[in-house]
PAZAPA-4460 file (N, C-alpha, C; in steps of 0.05 Angstrom, whole numbers, plus 32768, in hexadecimal, padded with zeros to 4 digits):
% residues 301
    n_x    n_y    n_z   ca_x   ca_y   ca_z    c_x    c_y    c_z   seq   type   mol
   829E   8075   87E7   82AC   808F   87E7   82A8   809D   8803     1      X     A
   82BE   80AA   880D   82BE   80BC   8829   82AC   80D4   8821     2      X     A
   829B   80D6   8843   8297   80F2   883B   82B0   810F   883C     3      X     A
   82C6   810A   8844   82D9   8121   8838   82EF   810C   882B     4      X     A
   8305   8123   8825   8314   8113   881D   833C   8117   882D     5      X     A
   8347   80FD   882E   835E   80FC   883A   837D   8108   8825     6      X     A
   8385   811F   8839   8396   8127   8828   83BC   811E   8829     7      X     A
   83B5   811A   8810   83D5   8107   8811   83EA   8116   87F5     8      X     A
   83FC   810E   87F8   840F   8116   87D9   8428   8101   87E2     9      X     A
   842A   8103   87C3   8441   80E5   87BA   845B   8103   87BE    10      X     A
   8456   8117   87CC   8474   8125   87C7   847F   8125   87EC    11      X     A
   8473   810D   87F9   847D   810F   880D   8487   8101   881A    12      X     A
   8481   80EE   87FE   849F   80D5   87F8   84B3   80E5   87F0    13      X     A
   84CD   80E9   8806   84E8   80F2   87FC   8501   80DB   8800    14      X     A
   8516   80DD   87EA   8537   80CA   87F7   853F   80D9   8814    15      X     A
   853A   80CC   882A   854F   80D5   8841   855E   80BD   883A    16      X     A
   8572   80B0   8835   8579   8093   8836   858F   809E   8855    17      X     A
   8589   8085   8861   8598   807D   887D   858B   8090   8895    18      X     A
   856E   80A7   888B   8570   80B8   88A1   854E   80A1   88B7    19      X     A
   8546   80AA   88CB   8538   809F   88D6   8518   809D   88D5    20      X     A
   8515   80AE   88C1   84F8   80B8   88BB   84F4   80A5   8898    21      X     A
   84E2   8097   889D   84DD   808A   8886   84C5   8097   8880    22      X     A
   84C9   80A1   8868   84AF   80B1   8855   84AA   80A3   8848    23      X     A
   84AA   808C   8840   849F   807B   882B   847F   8074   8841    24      X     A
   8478   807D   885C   8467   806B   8868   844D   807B   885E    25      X     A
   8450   809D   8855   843C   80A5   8847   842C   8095   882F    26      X     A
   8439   8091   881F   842C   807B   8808   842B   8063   8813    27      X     A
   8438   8050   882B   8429   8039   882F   8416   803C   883D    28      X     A
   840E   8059   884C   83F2   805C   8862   83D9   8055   8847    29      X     A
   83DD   806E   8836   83CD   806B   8826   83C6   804F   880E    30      X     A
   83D1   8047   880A   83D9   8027   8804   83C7   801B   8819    31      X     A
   83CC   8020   8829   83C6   800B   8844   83A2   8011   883D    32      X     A
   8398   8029   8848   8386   802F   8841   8371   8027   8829    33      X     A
   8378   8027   8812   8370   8020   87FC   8374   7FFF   87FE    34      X     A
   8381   7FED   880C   8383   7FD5   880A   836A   7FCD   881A    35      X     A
   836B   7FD5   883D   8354   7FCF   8846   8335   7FDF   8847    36      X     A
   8338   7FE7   882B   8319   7FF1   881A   830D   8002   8836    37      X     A
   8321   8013   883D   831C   8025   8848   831C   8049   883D    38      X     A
   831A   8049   882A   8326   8062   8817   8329   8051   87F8    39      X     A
   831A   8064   87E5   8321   805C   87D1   8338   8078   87BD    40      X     A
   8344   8069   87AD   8364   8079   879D   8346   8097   879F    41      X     A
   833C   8099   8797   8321   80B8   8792   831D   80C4   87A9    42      X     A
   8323   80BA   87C1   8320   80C4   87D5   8334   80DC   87E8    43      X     A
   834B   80D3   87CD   8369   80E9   87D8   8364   8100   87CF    44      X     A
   8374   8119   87D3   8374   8132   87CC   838C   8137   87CA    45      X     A
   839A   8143   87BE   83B7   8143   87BF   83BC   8168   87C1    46      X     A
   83CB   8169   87D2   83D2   818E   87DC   83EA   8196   87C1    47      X     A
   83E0   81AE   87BA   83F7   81C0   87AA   8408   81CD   87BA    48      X     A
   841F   81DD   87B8   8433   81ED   87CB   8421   8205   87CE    49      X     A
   842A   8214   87E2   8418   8220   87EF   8426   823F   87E2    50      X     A
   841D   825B   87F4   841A   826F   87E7   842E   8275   87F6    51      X     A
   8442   8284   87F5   8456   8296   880C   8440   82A4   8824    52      X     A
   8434   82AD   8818   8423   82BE   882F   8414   82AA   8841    53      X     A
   8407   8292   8835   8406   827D   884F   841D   827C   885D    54      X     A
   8433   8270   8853   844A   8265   8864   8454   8287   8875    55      X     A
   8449   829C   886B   8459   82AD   887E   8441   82B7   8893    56      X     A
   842F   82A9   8891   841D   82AC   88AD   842C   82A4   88C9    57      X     A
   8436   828D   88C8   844F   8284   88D4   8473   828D   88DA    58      X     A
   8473   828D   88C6   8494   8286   88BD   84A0   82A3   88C2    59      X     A
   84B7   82A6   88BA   84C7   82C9   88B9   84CD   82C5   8893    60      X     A
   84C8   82D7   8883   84D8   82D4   886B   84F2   82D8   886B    61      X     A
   84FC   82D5   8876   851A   82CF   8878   8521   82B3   8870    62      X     A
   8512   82AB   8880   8514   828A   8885   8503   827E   886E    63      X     A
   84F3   8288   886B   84E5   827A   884C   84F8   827E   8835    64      X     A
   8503   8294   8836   8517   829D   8819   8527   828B   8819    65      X     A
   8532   8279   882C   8548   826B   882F   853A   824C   882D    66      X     A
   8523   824D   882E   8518   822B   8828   851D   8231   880B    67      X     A
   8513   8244   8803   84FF   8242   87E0   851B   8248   87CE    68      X     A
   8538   8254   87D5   854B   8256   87CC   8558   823B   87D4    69      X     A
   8556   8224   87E9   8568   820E   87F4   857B   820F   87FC    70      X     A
   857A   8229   880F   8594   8232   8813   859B   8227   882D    71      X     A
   85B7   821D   8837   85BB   8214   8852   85C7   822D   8865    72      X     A
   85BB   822A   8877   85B4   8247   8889   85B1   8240   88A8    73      X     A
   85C1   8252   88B5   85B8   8255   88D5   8598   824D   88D6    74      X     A
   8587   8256   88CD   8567   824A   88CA   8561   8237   88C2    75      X     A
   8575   8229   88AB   856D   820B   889F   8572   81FC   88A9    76      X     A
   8591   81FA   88B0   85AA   81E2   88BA   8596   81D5   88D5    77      X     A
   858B   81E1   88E7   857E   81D5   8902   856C   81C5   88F7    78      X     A
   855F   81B6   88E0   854A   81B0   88D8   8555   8191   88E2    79      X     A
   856A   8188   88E0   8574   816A   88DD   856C   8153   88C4    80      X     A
   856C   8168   88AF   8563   815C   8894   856E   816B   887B    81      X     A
   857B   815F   8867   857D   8167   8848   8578   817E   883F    82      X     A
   857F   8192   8836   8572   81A6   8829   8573   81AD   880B    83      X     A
   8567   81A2   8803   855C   8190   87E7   8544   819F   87E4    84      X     A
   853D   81A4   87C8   8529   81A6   87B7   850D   8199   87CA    85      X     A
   8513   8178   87C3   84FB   816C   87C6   84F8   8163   87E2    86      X     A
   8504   816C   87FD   84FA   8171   880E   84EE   8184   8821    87      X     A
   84F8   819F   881B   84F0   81B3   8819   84D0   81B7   8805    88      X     A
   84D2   81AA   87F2   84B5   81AC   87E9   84A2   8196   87F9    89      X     A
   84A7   8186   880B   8498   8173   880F   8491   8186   8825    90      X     A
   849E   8193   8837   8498   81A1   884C   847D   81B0   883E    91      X     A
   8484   81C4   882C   846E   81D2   8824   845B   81CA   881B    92      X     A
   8457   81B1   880E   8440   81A1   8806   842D   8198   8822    93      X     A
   8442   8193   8834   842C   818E   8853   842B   81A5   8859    94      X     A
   842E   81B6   8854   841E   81D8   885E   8407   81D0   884E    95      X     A
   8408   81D0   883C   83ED   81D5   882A   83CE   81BF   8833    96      X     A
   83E8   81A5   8837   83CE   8186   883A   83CA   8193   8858    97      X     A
   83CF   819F   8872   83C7   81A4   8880   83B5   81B4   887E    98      X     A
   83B8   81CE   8878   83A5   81E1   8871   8383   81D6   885C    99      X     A
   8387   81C5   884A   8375   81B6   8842   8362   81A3   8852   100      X     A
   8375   8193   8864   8367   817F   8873   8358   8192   8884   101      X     A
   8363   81A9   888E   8350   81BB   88A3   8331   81C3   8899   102      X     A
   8335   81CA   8878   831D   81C8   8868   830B   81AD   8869   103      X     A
   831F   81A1   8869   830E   8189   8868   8305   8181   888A   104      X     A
   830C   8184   889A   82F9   8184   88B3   82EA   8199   88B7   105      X     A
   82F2   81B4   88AE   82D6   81BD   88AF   82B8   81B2   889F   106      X     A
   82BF   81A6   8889   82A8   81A0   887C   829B   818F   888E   107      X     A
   82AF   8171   8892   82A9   8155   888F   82B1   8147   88AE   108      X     A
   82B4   8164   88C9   82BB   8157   88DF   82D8   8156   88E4   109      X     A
   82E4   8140   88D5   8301   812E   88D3   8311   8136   88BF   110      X     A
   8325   814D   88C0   8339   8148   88A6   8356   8138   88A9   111      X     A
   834D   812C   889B   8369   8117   889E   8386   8123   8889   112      X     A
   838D   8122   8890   83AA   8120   8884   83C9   810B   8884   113      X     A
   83D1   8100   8873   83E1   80ED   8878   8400   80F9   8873   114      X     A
   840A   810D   8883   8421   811B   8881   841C   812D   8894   115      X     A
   842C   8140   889B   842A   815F   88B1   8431   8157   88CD   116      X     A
   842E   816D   88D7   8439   816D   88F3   844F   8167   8901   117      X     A
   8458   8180   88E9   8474   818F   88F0   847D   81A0   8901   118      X     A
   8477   8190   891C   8478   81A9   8936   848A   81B4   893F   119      X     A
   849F   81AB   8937   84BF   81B8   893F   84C4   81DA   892E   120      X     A
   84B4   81D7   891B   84C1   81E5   8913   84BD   8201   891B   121      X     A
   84CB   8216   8921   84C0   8236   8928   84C5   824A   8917   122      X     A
   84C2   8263   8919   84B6   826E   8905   84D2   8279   88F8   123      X     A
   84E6   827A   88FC   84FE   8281   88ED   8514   826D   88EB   124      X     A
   8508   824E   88EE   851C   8238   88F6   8510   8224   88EE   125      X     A
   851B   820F   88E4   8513   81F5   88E7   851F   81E8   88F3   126      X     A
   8514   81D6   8900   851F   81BD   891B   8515   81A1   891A   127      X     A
   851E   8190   892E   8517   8171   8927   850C   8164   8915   128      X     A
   8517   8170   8903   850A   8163   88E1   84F3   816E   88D5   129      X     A
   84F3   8189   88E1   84DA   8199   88D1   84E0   81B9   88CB   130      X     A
   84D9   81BD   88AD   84E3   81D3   889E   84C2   81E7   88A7   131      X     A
   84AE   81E0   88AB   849A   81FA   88A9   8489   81E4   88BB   132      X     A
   8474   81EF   88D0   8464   81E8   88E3   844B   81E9   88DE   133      X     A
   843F   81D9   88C1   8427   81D3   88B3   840F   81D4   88CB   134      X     A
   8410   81CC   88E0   83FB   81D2   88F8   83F7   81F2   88FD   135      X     A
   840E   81F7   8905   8409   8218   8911   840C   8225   88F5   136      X     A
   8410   8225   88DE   8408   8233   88BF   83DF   8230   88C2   137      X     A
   83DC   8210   88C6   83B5   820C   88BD   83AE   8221   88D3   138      X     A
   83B5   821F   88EE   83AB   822A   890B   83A3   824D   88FF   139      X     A
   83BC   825C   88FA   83B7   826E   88EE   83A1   8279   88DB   140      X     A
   83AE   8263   88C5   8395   826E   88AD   8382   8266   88BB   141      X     A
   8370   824F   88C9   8362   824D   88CE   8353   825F   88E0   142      X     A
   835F   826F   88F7   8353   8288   8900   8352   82A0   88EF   143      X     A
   8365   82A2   88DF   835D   82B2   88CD   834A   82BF   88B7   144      X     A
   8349   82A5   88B1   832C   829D   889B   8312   8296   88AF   145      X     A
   8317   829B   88CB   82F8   8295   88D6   82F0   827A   88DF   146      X     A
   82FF   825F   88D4   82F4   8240   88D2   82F0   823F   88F4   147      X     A
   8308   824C   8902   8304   8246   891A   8310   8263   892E   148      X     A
   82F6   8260   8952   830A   8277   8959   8321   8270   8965   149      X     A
   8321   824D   8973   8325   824D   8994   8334   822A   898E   150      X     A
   834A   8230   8975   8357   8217   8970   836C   820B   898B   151      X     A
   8362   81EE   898F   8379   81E6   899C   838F   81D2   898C   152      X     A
   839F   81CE   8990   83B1   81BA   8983   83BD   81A8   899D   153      X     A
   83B6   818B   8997   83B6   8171   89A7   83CE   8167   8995   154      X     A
   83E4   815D   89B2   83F9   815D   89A0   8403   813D   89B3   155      X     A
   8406   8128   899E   8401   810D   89AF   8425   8108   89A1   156      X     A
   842D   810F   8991   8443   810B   898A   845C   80FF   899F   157      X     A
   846B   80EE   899D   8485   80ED   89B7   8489   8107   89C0   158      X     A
   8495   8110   89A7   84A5   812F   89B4   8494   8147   89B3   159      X     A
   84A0   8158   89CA   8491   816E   89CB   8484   8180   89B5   160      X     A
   8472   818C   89B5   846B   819C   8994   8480   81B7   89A3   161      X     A
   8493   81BB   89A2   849F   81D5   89AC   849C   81F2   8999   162      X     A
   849C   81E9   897C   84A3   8200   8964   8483   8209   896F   163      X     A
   846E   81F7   896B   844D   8200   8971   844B   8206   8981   164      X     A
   8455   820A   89A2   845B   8213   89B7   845F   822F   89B2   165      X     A
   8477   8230   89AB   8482   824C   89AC   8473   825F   8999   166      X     A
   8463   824E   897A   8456   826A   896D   843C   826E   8977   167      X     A
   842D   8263   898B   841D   826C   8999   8412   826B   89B4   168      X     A
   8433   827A   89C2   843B   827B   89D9   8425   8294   89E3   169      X     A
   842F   82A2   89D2   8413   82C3   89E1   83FC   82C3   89D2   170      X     A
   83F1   82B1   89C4   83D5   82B1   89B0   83C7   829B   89C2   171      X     A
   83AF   82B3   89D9   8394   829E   89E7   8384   828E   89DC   172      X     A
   837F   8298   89B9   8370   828B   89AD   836F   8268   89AD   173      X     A
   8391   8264   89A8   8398   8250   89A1   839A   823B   89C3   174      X     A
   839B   8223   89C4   83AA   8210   89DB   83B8   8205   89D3   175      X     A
   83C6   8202   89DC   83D5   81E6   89CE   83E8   81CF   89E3   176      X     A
   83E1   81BA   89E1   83E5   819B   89F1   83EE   8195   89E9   177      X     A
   8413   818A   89F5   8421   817A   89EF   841D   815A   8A01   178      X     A
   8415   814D   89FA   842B   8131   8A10   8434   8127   8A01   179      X     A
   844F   8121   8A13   846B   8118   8A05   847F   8110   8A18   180      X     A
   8495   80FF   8A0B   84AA   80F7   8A1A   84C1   810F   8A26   181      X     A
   84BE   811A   8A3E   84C9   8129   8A4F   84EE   812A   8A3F   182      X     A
   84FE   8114   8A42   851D   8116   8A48   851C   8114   8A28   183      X     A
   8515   811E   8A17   8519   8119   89FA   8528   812F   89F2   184      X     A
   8525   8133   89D7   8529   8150   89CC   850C   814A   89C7   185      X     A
   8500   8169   89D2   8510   8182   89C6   8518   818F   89E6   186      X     A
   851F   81AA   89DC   8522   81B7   89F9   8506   81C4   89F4   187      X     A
   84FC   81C3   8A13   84DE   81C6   8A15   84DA   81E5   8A0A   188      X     A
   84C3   81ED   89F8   84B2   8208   8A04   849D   8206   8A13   189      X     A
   848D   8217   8A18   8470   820F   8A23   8457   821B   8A1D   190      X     A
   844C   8203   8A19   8437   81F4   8A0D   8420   8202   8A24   191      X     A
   8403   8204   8A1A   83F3   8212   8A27   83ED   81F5   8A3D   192      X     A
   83EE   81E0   8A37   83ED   81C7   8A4E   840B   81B9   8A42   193      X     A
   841D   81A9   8A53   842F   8198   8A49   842F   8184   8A62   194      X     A
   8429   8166   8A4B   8433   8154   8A68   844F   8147   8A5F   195      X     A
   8458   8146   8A71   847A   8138   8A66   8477   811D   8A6D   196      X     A
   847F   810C   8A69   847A   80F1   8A6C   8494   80E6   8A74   197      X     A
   8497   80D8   8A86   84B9   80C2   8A8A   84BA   80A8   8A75   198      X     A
   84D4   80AB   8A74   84DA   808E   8A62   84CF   8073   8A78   199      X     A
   84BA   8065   8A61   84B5   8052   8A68   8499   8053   8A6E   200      X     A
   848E   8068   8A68   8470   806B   8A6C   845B   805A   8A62   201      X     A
   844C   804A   8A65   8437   8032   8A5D   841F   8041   8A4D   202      X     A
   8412   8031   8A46   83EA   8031   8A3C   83E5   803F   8A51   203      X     A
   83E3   8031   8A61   83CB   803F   8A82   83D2   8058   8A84   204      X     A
   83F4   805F   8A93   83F9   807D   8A9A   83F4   8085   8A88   205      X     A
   83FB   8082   8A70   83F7   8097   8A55   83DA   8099   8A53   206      X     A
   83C6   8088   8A49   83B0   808A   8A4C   839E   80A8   8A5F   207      X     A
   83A1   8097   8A72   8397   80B0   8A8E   83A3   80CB   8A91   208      X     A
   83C1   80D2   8A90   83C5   80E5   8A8B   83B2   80F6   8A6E   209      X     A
   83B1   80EA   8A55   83A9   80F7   8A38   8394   80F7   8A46   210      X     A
   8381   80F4   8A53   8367   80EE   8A55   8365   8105   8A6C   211      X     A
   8371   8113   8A7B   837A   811C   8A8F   837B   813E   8A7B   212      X     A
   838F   8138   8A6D   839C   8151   8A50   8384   815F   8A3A   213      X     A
   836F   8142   8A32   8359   8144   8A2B   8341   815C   8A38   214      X     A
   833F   814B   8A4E   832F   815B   8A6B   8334   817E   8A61   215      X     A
   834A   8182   8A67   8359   81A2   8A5B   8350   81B4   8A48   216      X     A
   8350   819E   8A34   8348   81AE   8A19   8330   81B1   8A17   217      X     A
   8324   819D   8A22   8303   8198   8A18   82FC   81BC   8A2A   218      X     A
   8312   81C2   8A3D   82FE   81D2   8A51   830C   81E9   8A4C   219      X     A
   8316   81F2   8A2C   831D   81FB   8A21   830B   820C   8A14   220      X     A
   82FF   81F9   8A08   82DE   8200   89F2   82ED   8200   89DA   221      X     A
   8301   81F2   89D2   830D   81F9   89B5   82EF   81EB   89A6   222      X     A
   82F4   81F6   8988   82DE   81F7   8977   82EE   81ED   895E   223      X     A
   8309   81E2   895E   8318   81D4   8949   832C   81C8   895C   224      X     A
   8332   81B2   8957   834C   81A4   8961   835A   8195   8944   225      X     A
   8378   8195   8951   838F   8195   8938   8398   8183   894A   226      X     A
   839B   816F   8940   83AA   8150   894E   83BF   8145   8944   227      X     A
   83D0   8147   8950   83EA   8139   8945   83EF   8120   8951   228      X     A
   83E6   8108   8941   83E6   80EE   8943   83F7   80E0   8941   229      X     A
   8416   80E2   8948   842F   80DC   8946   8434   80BD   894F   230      X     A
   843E   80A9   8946   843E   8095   8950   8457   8085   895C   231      X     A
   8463   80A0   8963   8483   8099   8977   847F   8098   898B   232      X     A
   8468   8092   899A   8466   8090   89B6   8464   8068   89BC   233      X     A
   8457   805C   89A4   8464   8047   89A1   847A   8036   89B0   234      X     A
   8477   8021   89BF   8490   8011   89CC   84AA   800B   89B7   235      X     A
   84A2   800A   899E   84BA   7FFE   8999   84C4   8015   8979   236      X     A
   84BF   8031   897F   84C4   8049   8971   84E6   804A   8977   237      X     A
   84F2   8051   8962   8512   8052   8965   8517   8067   8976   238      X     A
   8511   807F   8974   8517   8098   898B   8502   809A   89A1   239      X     A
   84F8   808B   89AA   84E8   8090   89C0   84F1   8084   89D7   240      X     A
   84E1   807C   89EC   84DF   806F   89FE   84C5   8067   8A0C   241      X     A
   84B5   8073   8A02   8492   8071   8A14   848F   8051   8A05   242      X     A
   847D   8046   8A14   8479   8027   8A10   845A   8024   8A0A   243      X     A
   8451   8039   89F9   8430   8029   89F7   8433   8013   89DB   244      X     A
   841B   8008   89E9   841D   7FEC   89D3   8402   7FFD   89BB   245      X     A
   8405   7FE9   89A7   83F3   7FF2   8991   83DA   7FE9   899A   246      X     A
   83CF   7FE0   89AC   83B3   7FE7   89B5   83B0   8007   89C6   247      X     A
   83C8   8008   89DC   83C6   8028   89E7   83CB   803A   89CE   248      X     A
   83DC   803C   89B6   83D5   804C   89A3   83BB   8052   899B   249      X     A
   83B0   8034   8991   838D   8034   898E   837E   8046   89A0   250      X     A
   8384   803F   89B1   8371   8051   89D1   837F   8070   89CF   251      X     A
   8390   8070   89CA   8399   808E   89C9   8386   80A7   89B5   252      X     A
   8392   8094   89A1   8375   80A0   8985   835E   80A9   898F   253      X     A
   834E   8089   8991   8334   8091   8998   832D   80A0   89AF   254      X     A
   833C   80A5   89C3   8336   80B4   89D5   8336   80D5   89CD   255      X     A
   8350   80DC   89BB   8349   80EF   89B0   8338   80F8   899B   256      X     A
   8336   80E9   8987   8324   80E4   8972   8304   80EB   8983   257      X     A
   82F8   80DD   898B   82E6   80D2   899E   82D7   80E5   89A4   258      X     A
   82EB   80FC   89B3   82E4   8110   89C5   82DB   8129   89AF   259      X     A
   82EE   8123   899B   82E7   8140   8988   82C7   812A   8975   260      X     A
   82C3   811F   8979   82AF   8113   896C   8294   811A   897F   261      X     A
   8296   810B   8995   827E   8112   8999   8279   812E   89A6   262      X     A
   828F   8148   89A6   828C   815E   89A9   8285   816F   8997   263      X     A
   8288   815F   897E   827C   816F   895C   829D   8189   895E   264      X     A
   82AF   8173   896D   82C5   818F   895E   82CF   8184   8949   265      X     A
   82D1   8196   892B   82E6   8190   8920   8302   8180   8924   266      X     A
   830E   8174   890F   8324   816A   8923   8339   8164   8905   267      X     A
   8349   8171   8904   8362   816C   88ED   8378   8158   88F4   268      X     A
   8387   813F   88E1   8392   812B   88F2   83A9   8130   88EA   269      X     A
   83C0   812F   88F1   83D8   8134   88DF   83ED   811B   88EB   270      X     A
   83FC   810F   88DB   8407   80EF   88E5   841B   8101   88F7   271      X     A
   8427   810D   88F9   8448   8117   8905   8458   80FC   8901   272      X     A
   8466   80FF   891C   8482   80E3   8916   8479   80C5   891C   273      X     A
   8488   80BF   8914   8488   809E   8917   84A5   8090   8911   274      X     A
   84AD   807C   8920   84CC   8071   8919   84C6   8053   8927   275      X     A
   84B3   8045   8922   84BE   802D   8925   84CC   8021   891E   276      X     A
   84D9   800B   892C   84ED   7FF9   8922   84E7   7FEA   8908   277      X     A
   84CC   7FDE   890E   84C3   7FD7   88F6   84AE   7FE8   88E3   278      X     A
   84B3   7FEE   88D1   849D   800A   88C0   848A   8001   88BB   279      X     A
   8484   7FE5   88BE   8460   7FD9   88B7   8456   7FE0   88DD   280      X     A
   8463   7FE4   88EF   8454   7FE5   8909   8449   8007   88F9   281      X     A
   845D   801A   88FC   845C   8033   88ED   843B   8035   88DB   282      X     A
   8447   8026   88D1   842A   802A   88B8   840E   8025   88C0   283      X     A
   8417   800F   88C9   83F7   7FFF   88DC   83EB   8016   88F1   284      X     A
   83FC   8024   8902   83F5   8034   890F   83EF   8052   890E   285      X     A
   83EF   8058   88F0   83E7   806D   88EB   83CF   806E   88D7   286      X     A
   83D5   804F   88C5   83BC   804C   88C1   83A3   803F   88D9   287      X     A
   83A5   8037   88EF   838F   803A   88F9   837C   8058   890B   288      X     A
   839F   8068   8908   8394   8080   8910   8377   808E   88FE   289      X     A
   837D   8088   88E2   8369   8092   88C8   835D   807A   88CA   290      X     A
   8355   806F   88CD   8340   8053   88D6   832C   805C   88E8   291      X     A
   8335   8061   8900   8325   8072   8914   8311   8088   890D   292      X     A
   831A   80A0   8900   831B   80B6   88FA   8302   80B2   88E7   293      X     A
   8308   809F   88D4   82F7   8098   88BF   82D9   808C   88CA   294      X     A
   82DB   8075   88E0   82C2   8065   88E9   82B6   807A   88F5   295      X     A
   82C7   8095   8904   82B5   80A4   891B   82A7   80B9   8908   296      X     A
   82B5   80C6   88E9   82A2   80D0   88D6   8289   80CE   88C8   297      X     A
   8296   80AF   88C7   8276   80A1   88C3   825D   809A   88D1   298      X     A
   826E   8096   88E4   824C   809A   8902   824C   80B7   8910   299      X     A
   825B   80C9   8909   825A   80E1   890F   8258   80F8   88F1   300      X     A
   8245   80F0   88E8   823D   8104   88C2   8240   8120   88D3   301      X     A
***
């Protein structure tokens, strides 16, 4: 048995049929997990929908009235997704597994989560396939409630975190680090550090730069980090272009992982995107992200 526990829900398996985001990779991470007797089925936690007054730590109620009614709206339509019942609730279910997993690194170090990191989204809009911004919702409560003063959010994702950008554009408390693929979408905001990256970027440059981005935060003094472990930076991710191989993913992790370990920071994991061509590269690589996470818990009690 873990000492915390990884938070997942079967509601974030949704039908997109034909769109580019495969949600079925939530239940094979965890699958995956439970196969290589890394996590046992007792080890999950599963998140309930969250309270309005969480989601409006963030959000405008304007824009929430129009999720929780499914209404299509100047605020919805930018999302580039369905506006359905059961995706709209999946959104809100990763508010909640985020906000949990943050509990769970304060206890236990590492909160893992196998969904979230919905960074597009801003506070009266949803964008690149995200209805509510489960990172900057935990960031909040979490200064709120005290867990932390001096949160940064490490944002390894392809694309820019822009929605997390912009909601804590004038809040010192917070940092927040993007690196990401420069000529993409989104259109940039800015990020308390941003490195843009060119198509075609390797292991090495990527490497040294994050390690460079790292340097930053550490001299930050954050006292929680929120990691968005996205695995579209990937060579052979359908919307990308950056070329790390699944060993520089490996090295990416642990370098971040690593740093909040042997600094005794907290550290919340949230998968963000992934689009490989093939969805077992997808899977493999997010389950070794919670692989990591898990061995550095254990030699780090």
């Amino acid at each position: 048995m873990l000492q915390g526990k990884i938070i997942h829900s079967p509601n974030y398996r949704v039908s997109l049929e034909g769109h580019v985001i495969p949600t079925e990779k939530y239940d094979l991470i965890k699958e995956r997990l439970v196969q290589r007797k890394l996590a046992d089925d007792e080890d999950f936690l599963e998140p309930g929908l969250p309270s309005d007054e969480l989601i409006l730590l963030v959000h405008e109620r304007e824009y929430l009235e129009d999720l929780k009614a499914i209404r299509v709206t100047r605020r919805t339509w930018r999302s580039e997704l369905p506006v359905n019942t059961a995706i709209v609730h999946s959104a809100m279910y990763s508010v909640s597994g985020t906000v949990l997993a943050t509990e769970q690194a304060r206890q236990h170090r590492f909160g893992i989560h196998l969904g979230g990191g919905y960074h597009h989204a801003f506070p009266d809009h949803g964008e690149g396939f995200c209805y509510l911004n489960d990172v900057a919702i935990a960031v909040r409560d979490a200064l709120n409630r005290g867990i932390c003063r001096r949160p940064a959010v490490v944002d390894c994702d392809l694309h820019q975190g822009n929605g997390t950008a912009a909601i804590f554009a004038q809040e010192p408390r917070v940092m927040t680090f993007s690196i990401h693929q420069e000529d993409i979408y989104p259109l940039k905001e800015k990020s308390s550090l941003d490195i843009g990256l060119a198509a075609g970027t390797g292991d090495l440059d990527y490497l040294r730069q994050l390690e460079q981005g790292m340097d930053r935060v550490v001299r930050f003094k954050p006292d929680f980090i929120f990691y968005l472990a996205g695995t579209d930076p990937y060579k052979y991710d359908k919307l990308g272009g950056l070329l790390l191989t699944k060993k520089g993913m490996n090295q990416r992790d642990e370098l971040v992982l690593v740093e909040c370990a042997k600094r005794e920071i907290p550290c919340v994991i949230t998968l963000a995107g992934g689009y490989a061509i093939e969805l077992e590269d997808t899977v493999q690589l997010h389950t070794q992200t919670v692989a990591i996470a898990l061995s550095l818990q254990r030699s780090h009690p």
